[in-house]
C-alpha positions in Angstrom: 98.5 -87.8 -99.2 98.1 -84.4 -100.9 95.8 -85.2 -103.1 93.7 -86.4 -99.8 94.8 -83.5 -98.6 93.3 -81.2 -101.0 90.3 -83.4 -101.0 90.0 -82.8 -97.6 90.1 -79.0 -97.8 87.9 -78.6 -100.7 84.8 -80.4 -98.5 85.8 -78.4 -95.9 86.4 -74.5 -97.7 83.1 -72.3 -97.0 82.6 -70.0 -100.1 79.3 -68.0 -98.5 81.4 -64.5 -97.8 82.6 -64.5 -101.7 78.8 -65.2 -102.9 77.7 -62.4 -101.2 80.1 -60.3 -102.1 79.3 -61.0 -105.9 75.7 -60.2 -105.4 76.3 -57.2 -103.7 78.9 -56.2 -106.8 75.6 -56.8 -109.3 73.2 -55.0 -106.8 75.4 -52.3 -107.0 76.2 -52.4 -110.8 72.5 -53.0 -111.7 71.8 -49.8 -109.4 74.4 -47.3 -110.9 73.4 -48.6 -114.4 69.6 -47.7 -113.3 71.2 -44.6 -112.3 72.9 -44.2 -115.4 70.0 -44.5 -117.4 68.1 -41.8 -115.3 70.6 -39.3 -115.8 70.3 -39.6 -119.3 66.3 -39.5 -119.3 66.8 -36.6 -117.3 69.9 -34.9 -119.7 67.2 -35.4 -122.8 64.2 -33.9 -120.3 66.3 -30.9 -120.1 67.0 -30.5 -123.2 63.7 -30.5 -123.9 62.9 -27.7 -121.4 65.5 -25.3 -123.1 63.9 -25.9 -126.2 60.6 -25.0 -124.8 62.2 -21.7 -123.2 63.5 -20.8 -126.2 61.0 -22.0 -128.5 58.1 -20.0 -126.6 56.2 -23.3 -125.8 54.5 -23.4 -122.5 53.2 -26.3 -119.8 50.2 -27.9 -120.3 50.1 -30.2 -117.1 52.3 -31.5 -114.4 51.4 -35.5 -113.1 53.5 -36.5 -110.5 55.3 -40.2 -111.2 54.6 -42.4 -108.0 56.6 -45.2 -106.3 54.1 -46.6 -104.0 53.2 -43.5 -101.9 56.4 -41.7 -102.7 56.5 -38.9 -105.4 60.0 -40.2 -107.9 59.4 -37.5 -110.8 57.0 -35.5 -112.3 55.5 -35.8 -116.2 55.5 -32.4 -118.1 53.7 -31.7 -121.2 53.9 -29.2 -123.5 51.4 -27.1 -126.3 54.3 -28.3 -128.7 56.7 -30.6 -127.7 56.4 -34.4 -126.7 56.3 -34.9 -123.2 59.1 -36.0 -121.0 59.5 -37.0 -117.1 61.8 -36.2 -115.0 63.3 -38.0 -111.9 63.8 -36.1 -108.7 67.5 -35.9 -107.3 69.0 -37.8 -104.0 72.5 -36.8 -103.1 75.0 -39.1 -103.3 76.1 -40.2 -99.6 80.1 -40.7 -100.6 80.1 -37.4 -102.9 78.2 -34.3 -103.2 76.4 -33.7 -106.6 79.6 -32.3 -108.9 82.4 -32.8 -105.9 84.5 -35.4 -106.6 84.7 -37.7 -103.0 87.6 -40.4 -102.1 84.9 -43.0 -102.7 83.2 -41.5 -106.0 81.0 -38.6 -107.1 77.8 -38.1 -109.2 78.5 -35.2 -111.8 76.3 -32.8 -111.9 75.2 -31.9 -115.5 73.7 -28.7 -115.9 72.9 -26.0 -118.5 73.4 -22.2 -118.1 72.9 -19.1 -120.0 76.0 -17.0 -121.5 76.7 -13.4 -121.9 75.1 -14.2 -125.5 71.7 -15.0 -124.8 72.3 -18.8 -125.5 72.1 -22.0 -123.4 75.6 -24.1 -122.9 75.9 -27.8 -121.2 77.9 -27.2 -118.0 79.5 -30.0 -116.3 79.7 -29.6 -112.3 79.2 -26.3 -112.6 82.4 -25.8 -115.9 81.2 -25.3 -119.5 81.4 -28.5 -121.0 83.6 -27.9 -123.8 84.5 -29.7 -127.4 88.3 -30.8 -128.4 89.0 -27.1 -129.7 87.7 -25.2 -126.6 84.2 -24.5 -127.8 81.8 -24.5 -125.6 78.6 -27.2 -126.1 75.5 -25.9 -127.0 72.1 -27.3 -125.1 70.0 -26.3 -128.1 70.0 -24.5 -131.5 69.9 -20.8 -132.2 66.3 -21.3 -133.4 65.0 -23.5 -130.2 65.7 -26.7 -131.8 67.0 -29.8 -129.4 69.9 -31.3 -131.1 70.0 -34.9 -132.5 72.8 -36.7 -130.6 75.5 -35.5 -133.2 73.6 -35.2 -136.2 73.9 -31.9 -136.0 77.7 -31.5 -135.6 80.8 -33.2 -137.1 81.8 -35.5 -134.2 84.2 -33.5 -131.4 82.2 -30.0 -132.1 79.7 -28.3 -130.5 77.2 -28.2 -133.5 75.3 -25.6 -135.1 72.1 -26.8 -133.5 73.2 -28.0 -130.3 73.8 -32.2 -129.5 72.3 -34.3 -126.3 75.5 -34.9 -124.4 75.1 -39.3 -123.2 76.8 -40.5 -119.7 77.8 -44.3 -119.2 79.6 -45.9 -116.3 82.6 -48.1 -117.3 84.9 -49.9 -114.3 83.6 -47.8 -112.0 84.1 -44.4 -113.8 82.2 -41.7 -115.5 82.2 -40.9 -119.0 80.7 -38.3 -120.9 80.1 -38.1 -125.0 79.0 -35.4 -126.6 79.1 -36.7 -130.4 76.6 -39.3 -130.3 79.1 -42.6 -128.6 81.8 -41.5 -130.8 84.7 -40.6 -128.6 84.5 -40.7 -124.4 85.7 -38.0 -121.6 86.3 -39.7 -118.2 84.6 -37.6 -115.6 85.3 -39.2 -112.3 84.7 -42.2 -110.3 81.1 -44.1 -110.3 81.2 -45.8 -107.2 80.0 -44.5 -103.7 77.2 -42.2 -104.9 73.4 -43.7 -105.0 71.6 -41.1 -106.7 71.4 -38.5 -109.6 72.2 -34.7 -109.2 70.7 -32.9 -111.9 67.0 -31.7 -111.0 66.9 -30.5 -107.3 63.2 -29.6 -107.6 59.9 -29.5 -109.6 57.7 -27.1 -108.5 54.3 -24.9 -109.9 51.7 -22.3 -109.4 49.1 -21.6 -111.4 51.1 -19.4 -113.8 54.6 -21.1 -114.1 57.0 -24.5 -113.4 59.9 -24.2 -112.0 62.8 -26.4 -113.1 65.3 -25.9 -110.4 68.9 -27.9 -111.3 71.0 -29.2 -109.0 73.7 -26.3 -110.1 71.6 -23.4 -109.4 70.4 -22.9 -112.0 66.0 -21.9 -112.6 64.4 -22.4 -115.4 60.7 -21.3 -115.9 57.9 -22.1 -117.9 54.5 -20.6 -118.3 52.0 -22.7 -117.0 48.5 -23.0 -119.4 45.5 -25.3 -118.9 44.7 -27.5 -121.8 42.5 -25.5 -124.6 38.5 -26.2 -123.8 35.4 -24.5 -124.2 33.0 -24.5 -121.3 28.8 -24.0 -121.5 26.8 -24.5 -118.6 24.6 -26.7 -120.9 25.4 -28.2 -124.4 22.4 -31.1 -124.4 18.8 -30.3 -124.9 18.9 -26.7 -124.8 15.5 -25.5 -124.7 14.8 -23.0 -127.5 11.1 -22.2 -129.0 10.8 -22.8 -133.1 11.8 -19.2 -134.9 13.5 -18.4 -131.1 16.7 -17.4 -129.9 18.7 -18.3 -126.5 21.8 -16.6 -125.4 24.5 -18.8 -124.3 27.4 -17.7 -122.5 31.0 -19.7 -122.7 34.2 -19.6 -121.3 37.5 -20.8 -123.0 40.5 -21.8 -120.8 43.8 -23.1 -122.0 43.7 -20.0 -124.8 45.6 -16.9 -125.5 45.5 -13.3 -127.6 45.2 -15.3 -130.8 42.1 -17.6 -129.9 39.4 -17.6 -132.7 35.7 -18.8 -131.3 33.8 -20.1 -134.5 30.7 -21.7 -135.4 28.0 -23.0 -137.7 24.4 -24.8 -137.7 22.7 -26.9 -140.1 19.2 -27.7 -140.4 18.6 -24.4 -140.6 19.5 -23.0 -137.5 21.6 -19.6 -137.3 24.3 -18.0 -135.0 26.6 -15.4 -134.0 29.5 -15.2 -131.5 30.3 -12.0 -129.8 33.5 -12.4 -127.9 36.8 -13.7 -127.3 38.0 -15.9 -124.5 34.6 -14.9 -122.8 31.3 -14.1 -124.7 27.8 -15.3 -125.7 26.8 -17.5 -128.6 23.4 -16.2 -129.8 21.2 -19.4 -131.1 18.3 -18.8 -133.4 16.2 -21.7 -134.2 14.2 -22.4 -137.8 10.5 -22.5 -137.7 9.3 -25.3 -137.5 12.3 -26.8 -136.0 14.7 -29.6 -137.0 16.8 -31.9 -135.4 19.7 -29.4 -136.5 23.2 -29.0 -134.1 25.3 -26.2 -133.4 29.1 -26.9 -133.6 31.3 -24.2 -131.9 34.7 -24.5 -132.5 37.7 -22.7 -130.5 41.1 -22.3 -131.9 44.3 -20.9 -130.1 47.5 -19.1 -131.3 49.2 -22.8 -131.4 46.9 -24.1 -133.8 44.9 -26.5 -131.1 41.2 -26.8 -131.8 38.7 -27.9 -129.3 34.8 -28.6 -130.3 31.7 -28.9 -128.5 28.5 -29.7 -130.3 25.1 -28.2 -129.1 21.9 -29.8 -129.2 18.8 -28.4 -128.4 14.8 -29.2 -128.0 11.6 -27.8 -128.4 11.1 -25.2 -125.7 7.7 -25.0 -123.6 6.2 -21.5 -122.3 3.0 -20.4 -121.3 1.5 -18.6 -118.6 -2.5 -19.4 -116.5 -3.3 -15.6 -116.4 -3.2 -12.9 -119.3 -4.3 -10.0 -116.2 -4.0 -9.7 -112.7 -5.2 -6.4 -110.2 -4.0 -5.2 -106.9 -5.2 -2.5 -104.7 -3.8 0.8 -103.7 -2.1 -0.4 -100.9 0.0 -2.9 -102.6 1.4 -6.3 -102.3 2.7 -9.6 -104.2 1.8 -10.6 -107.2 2.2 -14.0 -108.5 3.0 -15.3 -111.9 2.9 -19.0 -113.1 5.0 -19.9 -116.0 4.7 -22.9 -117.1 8.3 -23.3 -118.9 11.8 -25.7 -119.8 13.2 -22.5 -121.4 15.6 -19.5 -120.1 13.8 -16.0 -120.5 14.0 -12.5 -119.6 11.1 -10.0 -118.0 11.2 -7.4 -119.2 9.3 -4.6 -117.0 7.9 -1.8 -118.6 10.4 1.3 -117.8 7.6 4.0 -116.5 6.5 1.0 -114.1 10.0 -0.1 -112.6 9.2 2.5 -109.7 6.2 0.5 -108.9 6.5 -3.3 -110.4 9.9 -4.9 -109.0 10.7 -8.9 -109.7 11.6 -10.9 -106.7 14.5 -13.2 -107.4 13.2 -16.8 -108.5 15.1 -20.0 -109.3 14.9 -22.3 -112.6 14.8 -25.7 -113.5 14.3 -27.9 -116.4 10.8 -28.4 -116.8 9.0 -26.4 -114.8 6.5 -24.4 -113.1 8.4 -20.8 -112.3 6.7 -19.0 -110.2 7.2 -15.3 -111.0 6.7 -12.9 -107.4 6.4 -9.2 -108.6 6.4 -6.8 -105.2 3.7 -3.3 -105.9 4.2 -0.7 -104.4 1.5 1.6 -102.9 0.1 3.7 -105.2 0.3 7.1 -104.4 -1.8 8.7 -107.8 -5.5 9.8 -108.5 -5.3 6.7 -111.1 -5.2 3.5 -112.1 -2.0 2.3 -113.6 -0.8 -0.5 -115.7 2.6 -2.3 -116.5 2.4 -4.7 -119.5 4.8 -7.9 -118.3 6.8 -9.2 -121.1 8.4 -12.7 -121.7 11.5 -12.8 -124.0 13.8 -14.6 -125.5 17.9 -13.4 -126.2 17.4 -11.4 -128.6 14.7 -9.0 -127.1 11.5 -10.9 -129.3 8.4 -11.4 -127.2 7.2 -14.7 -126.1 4.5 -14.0 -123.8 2.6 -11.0 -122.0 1.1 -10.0 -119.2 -0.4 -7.2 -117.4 -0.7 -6.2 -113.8 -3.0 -3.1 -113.0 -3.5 -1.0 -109.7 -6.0 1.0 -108.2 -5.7 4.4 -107.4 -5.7 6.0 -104.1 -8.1 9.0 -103.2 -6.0 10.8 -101.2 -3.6 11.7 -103.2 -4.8 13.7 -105.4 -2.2 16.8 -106.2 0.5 16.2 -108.6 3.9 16.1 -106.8 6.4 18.0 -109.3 9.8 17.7 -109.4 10.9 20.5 -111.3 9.1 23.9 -110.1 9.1 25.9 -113.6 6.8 22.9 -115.0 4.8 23.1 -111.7 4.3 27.5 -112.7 3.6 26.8 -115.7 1.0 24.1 -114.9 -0.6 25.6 -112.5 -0.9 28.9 -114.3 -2.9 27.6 -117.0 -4.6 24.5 -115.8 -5.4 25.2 -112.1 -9.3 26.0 -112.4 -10.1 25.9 -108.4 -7.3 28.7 -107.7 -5.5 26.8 -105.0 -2.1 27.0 -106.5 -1.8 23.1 -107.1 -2.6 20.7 -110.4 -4.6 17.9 -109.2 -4.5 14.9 -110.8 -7.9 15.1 -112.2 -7.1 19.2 -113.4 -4.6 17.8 -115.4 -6.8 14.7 -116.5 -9.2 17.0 -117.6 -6.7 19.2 -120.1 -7.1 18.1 -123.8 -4.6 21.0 -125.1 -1.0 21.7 -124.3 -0.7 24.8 -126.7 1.1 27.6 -124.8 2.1 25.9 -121.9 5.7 27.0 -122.5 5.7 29.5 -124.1 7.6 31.4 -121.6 11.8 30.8 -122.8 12.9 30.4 -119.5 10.5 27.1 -119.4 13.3 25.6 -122.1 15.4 25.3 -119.0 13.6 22.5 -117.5 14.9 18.8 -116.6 12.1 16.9 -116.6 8.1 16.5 -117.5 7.5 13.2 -115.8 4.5 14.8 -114.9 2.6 14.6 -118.7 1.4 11.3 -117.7 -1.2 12.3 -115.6 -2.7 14.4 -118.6 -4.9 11.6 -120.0 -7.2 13.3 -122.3 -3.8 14.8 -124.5 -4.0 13.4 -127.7 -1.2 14.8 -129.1 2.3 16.4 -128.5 2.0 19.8 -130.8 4.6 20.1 -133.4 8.2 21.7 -131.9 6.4 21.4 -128.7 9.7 20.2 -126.5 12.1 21.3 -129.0 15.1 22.8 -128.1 14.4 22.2 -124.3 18.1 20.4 -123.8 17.9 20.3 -120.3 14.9 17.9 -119.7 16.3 14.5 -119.6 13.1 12.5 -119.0 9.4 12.2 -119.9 6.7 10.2 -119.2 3.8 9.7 -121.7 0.6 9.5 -120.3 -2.2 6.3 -122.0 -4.2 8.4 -124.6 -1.5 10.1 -126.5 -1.7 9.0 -130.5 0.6 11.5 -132.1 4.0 12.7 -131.6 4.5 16.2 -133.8 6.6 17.1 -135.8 9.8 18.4 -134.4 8.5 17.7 -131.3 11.5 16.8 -129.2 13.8 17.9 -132.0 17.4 19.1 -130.0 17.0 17.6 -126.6 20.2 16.8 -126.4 20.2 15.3 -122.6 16.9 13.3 -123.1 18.0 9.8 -122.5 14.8 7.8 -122.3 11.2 8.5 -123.6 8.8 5.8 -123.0 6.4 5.6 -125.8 3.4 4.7 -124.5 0.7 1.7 -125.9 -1.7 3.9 -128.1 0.6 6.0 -129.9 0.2 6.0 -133.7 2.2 8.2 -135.1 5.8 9.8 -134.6 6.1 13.1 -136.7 9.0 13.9 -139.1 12.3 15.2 -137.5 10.4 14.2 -134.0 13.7 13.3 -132.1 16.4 14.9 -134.2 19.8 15.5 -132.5 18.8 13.6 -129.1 22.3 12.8 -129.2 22.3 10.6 -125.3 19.0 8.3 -126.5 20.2 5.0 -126.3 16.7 3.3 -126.8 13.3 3.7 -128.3 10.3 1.4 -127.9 7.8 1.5 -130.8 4.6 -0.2 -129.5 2.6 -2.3 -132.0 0.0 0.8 -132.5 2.8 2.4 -134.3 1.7 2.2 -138.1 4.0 5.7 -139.3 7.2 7.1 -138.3 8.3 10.5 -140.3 10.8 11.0 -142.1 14.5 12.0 -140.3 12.5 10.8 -136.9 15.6 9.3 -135.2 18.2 11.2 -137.1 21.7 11.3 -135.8 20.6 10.1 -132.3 24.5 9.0 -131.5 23.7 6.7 -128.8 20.8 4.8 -130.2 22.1 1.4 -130.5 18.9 -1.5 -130.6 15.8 -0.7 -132.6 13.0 -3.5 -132.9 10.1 -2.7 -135.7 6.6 -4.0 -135.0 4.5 -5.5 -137.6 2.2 -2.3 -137.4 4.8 -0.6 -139.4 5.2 -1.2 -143.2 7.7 1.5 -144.4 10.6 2.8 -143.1 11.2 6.8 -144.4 13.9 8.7 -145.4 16.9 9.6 -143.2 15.0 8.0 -140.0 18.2 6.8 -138.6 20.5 8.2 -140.2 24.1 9.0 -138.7 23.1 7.1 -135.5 26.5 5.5 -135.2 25.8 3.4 -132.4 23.1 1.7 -134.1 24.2 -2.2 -133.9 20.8 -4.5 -134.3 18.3 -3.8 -136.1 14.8 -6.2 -136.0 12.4 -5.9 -139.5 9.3 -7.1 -139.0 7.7 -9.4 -141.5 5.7 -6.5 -142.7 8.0 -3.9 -143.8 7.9 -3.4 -147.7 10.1 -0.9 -148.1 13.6 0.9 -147.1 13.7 4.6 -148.1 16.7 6.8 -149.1 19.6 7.2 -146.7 17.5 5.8 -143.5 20.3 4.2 -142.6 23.4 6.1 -144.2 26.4 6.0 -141.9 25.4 3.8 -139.0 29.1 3.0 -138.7 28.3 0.7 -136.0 26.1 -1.8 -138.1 27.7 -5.3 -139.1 24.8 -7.1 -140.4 21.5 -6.9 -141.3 18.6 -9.3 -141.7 16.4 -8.5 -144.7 13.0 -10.2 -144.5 11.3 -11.3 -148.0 8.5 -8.5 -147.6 10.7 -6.0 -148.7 10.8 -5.2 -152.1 12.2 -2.6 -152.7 15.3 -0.1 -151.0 16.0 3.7 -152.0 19.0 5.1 -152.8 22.0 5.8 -150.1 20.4 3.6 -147.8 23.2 2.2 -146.2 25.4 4.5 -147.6 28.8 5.0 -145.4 27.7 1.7 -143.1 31.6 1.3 -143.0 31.5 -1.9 -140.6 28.5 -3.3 -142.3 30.3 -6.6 -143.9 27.4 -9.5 -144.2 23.7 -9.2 -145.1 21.4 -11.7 -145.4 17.7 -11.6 -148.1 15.3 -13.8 -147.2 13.4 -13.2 -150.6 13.7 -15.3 -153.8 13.0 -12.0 -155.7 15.9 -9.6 -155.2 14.7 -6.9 -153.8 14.7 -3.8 -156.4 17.9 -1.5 -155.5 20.4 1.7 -157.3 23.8 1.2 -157.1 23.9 3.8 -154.6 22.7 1.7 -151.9 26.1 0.6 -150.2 28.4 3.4 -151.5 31.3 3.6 -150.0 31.7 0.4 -148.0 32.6 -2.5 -149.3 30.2 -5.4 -147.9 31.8 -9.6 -147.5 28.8 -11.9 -147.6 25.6 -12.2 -149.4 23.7 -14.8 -147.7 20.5 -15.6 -150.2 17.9 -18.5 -150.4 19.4 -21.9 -152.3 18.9 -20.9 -156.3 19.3 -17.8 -156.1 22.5 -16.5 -156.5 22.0 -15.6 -160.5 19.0 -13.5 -159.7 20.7 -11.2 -156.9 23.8 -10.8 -159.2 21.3 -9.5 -161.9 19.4 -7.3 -159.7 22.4 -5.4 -158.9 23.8 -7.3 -155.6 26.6 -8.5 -157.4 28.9 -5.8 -156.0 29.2 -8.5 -152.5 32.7 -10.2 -152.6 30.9 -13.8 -151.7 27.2 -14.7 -152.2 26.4 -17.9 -150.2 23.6 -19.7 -150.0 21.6 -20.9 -147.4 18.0 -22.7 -146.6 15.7 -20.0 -145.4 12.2 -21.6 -145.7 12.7 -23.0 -141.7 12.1 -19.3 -140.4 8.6 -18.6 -142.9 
């Protein structure tokens, strides 16, 4: 009958309650052991972060970790260290994050900086500390993490810091800061549902901020990941023997970015810049299928590359000459054209002659809209129209003349002593004014100032009314260092002698198509001329011309010129570029001693020889290149006193430049120059 009995009760017991009870025991043992394994993700995370503050690494992104639609922890990485991800927080509901509940408590494991500068493992908000007292130290004195007790016999803090491990065992915390080796009970595990170490992740565009459940803020500088950007890099248009300008930007860099690069196929370059600048591209003639690699390089020691590829550029214009009336109006240019380019407008004409703004394409027809002014002179005037490339070299020209207007035939004078003195000499109907054609009809300027106080005067733009001039007579302007412009008039062919020597406030002096010759000493001491123009009639420039004109810094030589004098320019220390033509055979002594501003020079083959003291005291003056396969001739006085890098001469040459003399250059490198010929 028992036996029945039990039988009986067996069928009839209901065990459902205790099965649910079970799963709910491994729902909540698989969650705290989820939990577990988050806090220790997160323990390692925050090492890492330490390590970074301390180690002077930086962010280089922030990805948020998604559960569905919900945000669960972010995804750092660093310049340096691996990444990590770290979980957000949720407060336990039984215990607040390091306060020990009735039903359980998450601990809150932290780190925080001491008195000594150094970061220390805090446990709810207490230094954790080792058997003898010591407190535990996040990371090493030197920004290292620590290697779960590699670094420190078990029990001790560790030279180099340890990684502290949590586990949950019958319903309690444990903490082990020796790599498993011994275990601290903490508190109870039950009751509390989520982590309590990271309260918040946040950014701007300059820092992260690591905000710990403690209190306590770490921050991080934020940096975008190392890149640089060109608003082209594929079929760059360039014309063979050309140059284009390219302007780049590099992001994710700091103070110690480097911006390199190098062609082949014979095309050359030059960076100027840092984290922002231009990469100047000149291409060989004829071209080749040549690339440009740039490279960028931060303080870190990350590298980023972009290759540059470019094709044959197209530019031409319908009309060499177009003419407008008196009145004014539009003018417009077609350019037939897949190339970027510069228009340059003459300077005497930029009072007349303005470019509308225009947009650009790929291939394309531009349309080029100049605006004329009326024209308020006894004459015609023209504006030659050029085309360039980067570096200043013409591609095309045009010219756009006006007609003159009748009625106005006196010449309006800004400065009244020039006005005297004009009108004193050249006024032949006695009215007291220069007319246009008066002045048109003067052949002589000798004795037009010779009155001292005319040395006072500012400016002379009226001279280019006086067509039939020829010349400008030797010391003619000299001395006058008050006049800070003039404007040549079409028919002058010689500039004198001294003529402009001391005019220290002339800052620019157009040089007029026609001119043939500059005299020796001509601008001496103009010490605020930043630029010259030598037309293409140009065939001799005297010696000391340009000598110590401070603020000269381009000069461009036309083909018309074959030899460059003596002292010419000399001490101009501003001087950066200088452009030979193809025609020059010859460099004389000191023309360019102590341009201190000078860091290269290109020297074509037509130059044979170069005089002593040339480039004497050309301090920055560190790479040259020769074009010629016969050394040019040169004494050993040529670079005194600087010590140039980099000989760049043509591929078998290197013997023959050491045994003309050029063997005082720390490095001779070869290169293929036959693609520019």
């Amino acid at each position: 009958m028992f036996l029945l009995l039990a039988a009986g009760c067996k069928d009839e017991y209901d065990d459902s309650a205790l099965a649910g009870r079970v799963e709910s025991l491994e729902q909540r043992m698989a969650a705290m052991e989820d939990l577990c394994e988050r806090m220790n993700t997160n323990i390692g995370a925050l090492q890492t972060v330490v390590s970074a503050l301390q180690g002077h690494d930086y962010v280089t992104g922030v990805v948020p970790v998604k559960q569905g639609s919900e945000t669960v922890g972010y995804t750092i990485t660093f310049g340096q260290a691996a990444p990590i991800t770290i979980y957000n927080g949720e407060d336990g509901e039984q215990g607040a994050p390091g306060e020990k509940g009735e039903d359980g408590y998450t601990p809150a494991i932290g780190v925080k900086q001491d008195t000594d500068g150094v970061y220390y493992w805090t446990v709810d908000g207490k230094w954790l500390t080792d058997e003898a007292g010591n407190k535990v130290k996040a990371v090493g004195s030197d920004g290292k993490e620590g290697e779960k007790g590699e670094q420190g016999e078990p029990g001790t803090a560790g030279r180099d810091g340890v990684t502290p491990q949590l586990k949950i065992e019958n319903d309690y915390w444990y903490i082990s800061y020796d790599n498993g080796a011994n275990w601290t009970q903490l508190g109870k595990a039950t009751g509390a549902d989520g982590d309590a170490m990271f309260k918040e992740v946040t950014y701007d565009e300059n820092f992260v901020y690591f905000t710990l459940a403690e209190g306590t803020t770490l921050m991080l500088p934020l940096t975008c990941k190392l890149d640089i950007v060109f608003a082209e890099t594929e079929g760059i248009a360039c014309l063979p023997g050309g140059s284009v300008k390219l302007a780049y930007t590099v992001t994710g860099g700091d103070e110690g970015t480097k911006v390199e690069c190098v062609g082949d196929g014979g095309w050359l370059t030059k960076v100027s810049g840092g984290l922002e600048g231009t990469l100047m591209v000149t291409a060989p003639n004829p071209m080749t299928e040549g690339k440009v690699l740039v490279f960028a390089t931060n303080g870190a020691g990350q590298v980023v590359m972009k290759a540059l590829t470019f094709t044959k550029g197209v530019l031409s214009t319908v009309t060499d000459a177009y003419e407008v009336e008196a009145e004014g109006g539009t003018v417009e240019v077609e350019i037939t054209t897949n190339m970027e380019y510069e228009v340059y407008i003459p300077e005497h004409a930029k009072e007349w002659v303005t470019l509308e703004p225009e947009t650009r394409a790929e291939m394309r027809t531009d349309v080029l809209r100049f605006t004329i002014a009326k024209n308020q002179t006894f004459f015609w005037r023209t504006a030659t129209i050029e085309v360039k490339d980067a570096i200043g070299k013409s591609i095309e020209s045009f010219s756009i003349k006006q007609d003159y207007s009748p009625e106005f035939a006196l010449i309006p004078f800004a400065d009244e002593q020039v006005k005297q003195a004009c009108v004193e000499h050249y006024d032949t109907n006695g009215d007291g004014e220069l007319s246009m054609q008066e002045a048109a009809n003067v052949t002589d300027l000798t004795g037009l100032f010779d009155n001292a106080n005319t040395k006072s005067i500012t400016s002379f733009n009226e001279f280019q009314y006086f067509t039939g001039v020829k010349e400008v007579p030797d010391s003619f302007f000299r001395g006058f260092t008050q006049m800070d412009s003039i404007r040549f008039p079409y028919g002058v062919e010689r500039i004198g002698a001294m003529a402009f020597q001391e005019c220290d406030n002339l800052e620019f002096a157009y040089l007029t198509l026609g001119i043939k010759t500059i005299g020796e000493f001509a601008f001496e001491y103009c010490n605020k001329l930043k630029y010259t123009n030598l037309p293409n009639s140009i065939t001799s420039i005297g010696r000391y011309a340009y000598f110590e004109c401070e603020s000269l810094e381009t000069i461009w030589l036309p083909d018309s010129i074959t030899a460059i004098n003596a002292g010419t320019f000399g001490y101009c220390t501003s001087l950066k570029d200088i452009t030979f033509s193809q025609k020059i055979t010859s460099i004389g002594e000191s023309a360019f001693i102590a341009c201190t501003s000078l860091e290269s020079i290109y020297i074509p083959a037509s130059i044979t020889y170069i005089e002593r003291w040339s480039f004497m005291n050309c301090t920055n003056l560190n790479s040259v290149y020769c074009e010629g396969e016969t050394p040019p001739a040169i004494p050993y006085t040529v670079f005194t006193n600087i010590s140039p890098e980099i000989l760049y001469v043509p591929i078998g040459c290197t013997e023959k430049y050491k045994e003309g003399g050029w063997n005082i250059f720390q490095t001779i490198i070869e290169m293929d120059f036959s693609a520019n010929n």
